[in-house]
Structure formats: C-alpha cells, structure tokens
VOVEX-418449 format. One record per atom (N, C-alpha, C): z, y, x. Coordinates in Angstrom, 1 decimal. Layout:
BEGIN
SITE        z        y        x
SITE        Z        Y        X
...
# end
This chain:
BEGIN
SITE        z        y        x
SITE    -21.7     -4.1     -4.1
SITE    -21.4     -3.2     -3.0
SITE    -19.9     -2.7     -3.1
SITE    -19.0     -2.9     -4.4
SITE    -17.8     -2.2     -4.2
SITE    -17.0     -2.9     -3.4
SITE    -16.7     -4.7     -3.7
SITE    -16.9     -5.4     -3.0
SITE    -16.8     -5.5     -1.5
SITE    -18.3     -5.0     -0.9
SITE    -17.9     -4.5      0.2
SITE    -17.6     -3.3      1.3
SITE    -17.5     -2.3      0.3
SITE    -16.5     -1.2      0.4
SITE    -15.4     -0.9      0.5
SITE    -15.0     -1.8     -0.5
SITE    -13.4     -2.4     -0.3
SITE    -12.8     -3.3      1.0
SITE    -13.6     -4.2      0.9
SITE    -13.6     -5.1      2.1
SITE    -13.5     -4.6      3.8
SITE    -14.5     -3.3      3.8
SITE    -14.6     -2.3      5.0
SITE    -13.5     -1.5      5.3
SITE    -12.5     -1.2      3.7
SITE    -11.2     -0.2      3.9
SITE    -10.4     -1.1      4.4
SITE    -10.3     -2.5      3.8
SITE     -9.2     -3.1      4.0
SITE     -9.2     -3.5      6.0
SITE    -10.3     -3.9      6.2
SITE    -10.2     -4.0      7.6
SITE    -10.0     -3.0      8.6
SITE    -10.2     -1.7      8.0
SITE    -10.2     -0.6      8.9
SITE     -8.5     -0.7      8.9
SITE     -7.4     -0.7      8.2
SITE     -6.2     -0.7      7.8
SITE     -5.9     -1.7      8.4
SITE     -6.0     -3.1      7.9
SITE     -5.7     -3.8      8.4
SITE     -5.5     -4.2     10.4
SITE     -7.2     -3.9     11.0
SITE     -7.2     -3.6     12.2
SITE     -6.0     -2.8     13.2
SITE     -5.3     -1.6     12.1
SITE     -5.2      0.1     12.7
SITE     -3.8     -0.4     12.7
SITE     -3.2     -1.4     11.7
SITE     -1.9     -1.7     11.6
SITE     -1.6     -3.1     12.5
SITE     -2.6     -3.6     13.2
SITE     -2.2     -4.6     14.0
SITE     -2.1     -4.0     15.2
SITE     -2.7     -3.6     15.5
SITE     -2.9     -2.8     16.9
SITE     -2.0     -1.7     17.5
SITE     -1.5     -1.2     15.8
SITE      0.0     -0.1     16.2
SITE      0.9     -0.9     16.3
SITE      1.1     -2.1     15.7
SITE      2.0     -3.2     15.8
SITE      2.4     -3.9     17.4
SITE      0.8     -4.4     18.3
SITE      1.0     -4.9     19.1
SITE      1.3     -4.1     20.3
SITE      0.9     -2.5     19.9
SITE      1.2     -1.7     21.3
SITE     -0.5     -1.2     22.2
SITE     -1.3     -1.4     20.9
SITE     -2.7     -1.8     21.5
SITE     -3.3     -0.2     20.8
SITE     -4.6      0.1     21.3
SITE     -5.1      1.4     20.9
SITE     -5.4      1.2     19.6
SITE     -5.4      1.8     18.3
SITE     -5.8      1.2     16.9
SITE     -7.1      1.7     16.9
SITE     -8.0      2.7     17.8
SITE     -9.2      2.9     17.0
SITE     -9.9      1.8     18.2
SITE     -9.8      1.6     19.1
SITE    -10.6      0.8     19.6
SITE    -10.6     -0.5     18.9
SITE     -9.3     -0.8     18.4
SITE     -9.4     -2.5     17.3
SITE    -10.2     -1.6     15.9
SITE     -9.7     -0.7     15.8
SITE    -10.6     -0.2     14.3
SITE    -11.9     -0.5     14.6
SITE    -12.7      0.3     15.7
SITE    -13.9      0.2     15.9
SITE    -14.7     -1.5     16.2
SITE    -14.4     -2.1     17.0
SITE    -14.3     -3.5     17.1
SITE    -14.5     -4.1     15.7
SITE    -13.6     -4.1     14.7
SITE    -13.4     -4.3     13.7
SITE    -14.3     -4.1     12.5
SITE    -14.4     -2.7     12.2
SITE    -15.5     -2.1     11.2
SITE    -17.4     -2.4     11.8
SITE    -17.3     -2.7     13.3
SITE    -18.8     -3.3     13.5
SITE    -18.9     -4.3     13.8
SITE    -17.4     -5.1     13.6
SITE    -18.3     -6.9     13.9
SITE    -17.7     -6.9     12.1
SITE    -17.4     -6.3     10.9
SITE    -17.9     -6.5      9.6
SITE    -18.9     -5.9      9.2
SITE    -18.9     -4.8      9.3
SITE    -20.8     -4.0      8.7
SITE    -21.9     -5.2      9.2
SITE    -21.5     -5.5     10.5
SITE    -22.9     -6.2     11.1
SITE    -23.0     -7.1     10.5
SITE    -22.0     -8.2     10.4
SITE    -22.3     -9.2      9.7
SITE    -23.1     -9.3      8.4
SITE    -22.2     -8.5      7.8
SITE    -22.2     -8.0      6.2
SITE    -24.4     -7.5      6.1
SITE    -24.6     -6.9      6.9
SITE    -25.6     -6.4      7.1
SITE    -26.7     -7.8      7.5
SITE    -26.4     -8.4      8.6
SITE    -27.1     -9.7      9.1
SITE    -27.3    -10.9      7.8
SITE    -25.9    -10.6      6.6
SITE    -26.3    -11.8      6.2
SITE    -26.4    -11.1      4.5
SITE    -26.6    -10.0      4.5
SITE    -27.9     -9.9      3.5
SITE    -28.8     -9.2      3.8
SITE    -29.6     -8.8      4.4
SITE    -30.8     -9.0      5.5
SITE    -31.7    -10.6      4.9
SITE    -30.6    -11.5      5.5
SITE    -31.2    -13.1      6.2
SITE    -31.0    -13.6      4.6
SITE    -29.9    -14.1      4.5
SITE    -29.4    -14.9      3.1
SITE    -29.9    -14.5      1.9
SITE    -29.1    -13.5      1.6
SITE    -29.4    -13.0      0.2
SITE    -30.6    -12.3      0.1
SITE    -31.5    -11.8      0.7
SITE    -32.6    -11.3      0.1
SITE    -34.0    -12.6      0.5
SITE    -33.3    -13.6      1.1
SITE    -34.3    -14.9      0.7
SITE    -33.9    -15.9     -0.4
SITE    -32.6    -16.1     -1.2
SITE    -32.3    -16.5     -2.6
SITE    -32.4    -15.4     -3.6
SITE    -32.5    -14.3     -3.5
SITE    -32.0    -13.4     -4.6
SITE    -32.7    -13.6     -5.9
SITE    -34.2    -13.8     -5.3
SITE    -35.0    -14.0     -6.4
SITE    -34.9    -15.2     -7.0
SITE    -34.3    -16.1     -6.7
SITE    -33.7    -17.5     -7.5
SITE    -32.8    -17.3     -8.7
SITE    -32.0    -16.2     -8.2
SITE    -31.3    -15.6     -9.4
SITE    -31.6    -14.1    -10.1
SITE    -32.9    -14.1    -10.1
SITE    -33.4    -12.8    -10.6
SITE    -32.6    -12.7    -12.4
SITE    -33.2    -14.1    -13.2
SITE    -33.0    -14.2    -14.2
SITE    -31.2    -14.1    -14.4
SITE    -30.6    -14.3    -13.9
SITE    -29.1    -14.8    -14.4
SITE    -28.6    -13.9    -13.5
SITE    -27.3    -12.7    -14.7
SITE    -26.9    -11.7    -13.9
SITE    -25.7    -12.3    -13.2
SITE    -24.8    -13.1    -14.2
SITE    -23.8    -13.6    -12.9
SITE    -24.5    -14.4    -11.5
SITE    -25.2    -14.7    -11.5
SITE    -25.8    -15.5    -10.5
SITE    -26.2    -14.6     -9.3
SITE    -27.2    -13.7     -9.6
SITE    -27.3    -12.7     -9.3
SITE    -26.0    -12.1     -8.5
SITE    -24.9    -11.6     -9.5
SITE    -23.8    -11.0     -9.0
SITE    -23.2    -11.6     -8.1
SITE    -23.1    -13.2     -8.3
SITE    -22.6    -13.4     -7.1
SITE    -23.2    -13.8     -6.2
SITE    -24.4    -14.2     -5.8
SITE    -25.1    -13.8     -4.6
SITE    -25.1    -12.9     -3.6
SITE    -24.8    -11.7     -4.3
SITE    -24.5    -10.4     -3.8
SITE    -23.5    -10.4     -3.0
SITE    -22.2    -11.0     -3.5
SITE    -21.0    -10.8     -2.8
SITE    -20.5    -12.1     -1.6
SITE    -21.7    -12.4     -1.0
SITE    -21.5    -13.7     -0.4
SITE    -21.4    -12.9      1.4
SITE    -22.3    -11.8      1.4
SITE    -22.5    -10.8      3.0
SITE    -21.0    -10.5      2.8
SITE    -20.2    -10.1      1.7
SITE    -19.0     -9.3      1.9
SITE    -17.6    -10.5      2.2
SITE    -17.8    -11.5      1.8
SITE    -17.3    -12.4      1.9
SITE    -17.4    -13.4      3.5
SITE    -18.4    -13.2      3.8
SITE    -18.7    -13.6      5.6
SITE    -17.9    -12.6      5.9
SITE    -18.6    -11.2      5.7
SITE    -18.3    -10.5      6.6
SITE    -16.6    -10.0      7.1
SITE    -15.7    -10.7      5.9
SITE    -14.2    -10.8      5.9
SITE    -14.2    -11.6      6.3
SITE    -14.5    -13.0      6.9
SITE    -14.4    -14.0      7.4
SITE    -14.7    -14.0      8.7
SITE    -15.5    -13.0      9.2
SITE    -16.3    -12.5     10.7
SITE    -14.9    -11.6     10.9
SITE    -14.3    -10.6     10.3
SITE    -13.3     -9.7     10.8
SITE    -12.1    -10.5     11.4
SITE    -11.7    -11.7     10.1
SITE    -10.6    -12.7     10.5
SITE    -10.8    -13.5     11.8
SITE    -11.7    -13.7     11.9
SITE    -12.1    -14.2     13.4
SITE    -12.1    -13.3     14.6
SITE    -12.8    -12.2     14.3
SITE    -12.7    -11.1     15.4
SITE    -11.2    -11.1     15.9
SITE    -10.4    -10.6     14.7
SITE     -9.0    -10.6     14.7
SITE     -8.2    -10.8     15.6
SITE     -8.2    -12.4     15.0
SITE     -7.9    -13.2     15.8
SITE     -8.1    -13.9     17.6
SITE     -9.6    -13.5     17.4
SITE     -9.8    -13.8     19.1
SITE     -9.2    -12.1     19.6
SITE     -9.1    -11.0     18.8
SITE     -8.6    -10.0     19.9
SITE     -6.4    -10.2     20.4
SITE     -6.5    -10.9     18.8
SITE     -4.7    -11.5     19.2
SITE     -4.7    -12.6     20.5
SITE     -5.6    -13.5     20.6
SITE     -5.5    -14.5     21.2
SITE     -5.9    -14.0     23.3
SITE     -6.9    -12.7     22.8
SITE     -6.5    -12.1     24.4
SITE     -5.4    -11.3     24.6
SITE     -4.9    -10.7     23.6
SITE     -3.6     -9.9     23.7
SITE     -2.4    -10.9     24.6
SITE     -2.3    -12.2     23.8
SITE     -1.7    -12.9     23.9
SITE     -1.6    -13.4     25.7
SITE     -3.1    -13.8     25.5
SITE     -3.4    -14.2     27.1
SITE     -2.8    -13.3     28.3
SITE     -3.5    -11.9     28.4
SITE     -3.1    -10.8     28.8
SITE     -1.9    -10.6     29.2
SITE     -1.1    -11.3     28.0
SITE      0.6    -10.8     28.4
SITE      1.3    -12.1     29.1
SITE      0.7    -13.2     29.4
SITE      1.2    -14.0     30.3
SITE      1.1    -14.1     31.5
# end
C-alpha cells in the first residue's frame, strides 16, 4: 500500500505541475488524474490480485509483489491519461 500512496502523491504533483505549466486549471487535471489512478489501482486489485493472491499465499516476496502490480498499472493508467489530456491541449490550440 505505501507503494501506492506514494504513487497517488506523485500524480497529484505531477498532474498540478503540468497544468500550471500548460496554462490549464491544475485541480481539474489533479482530479482527472487522482480518479483515473485510484480506479484503476482499485479495478485491478479487485480483478487481478485478489484472483492470484492465493498462489502466493506461501512466499512473502511473491506475495509482495503481487501486491504492487494495481500500483504499477495504475501509474501506467495516469501516464496515459496524461498524455491524451496533452494531446487535446495540443489539438485545442491548433
């Protein structure tokens, strides 16, 4: 979970400073941002990890990193959001 706690700060920051950057509202990219990663993060241990987990009941690294696989989408869901909100910025301004 710290993981993705961490992962939640960094996108909130991340988000707040693109968006003061482009001239764009930062809480509307914050918000955007912090619910297309919780969701994910949420959807895919929900789905994933709590239908392997028990594979790795016995082995704690295994275990441990199973766990960290929702926080790892779910940074990979933000990078994408991201990016499609740059790529209508982009559009928008032509």
């Amino acid at each position: 979970m710290l993981l993705a706690t961490l992962g939640g700060f960094i996108v909130i920051v991340w988000f707040y400073l693109t968006a003061k950057e482009k001239g764009e509202s930062p809480i509307q990219w914050v918000i955007i941002g912090v619910i297309g990663y919780w969701l994910t993060w949420w959807l895919i241990k929900l789905t994933l990890v709590n239908a392997v987990a028990g594979l790795f009941a016995k082995s704690f690294a295994g275990a441990f990193l199973i766990r960290q696989v929702p926080a790892l989408c779910a940074i990979t869901a933000a990078y994408l959001i991201r990016k499609k909100l740059l790529a209508d910025l982009a559009k928008k301004s032509q």
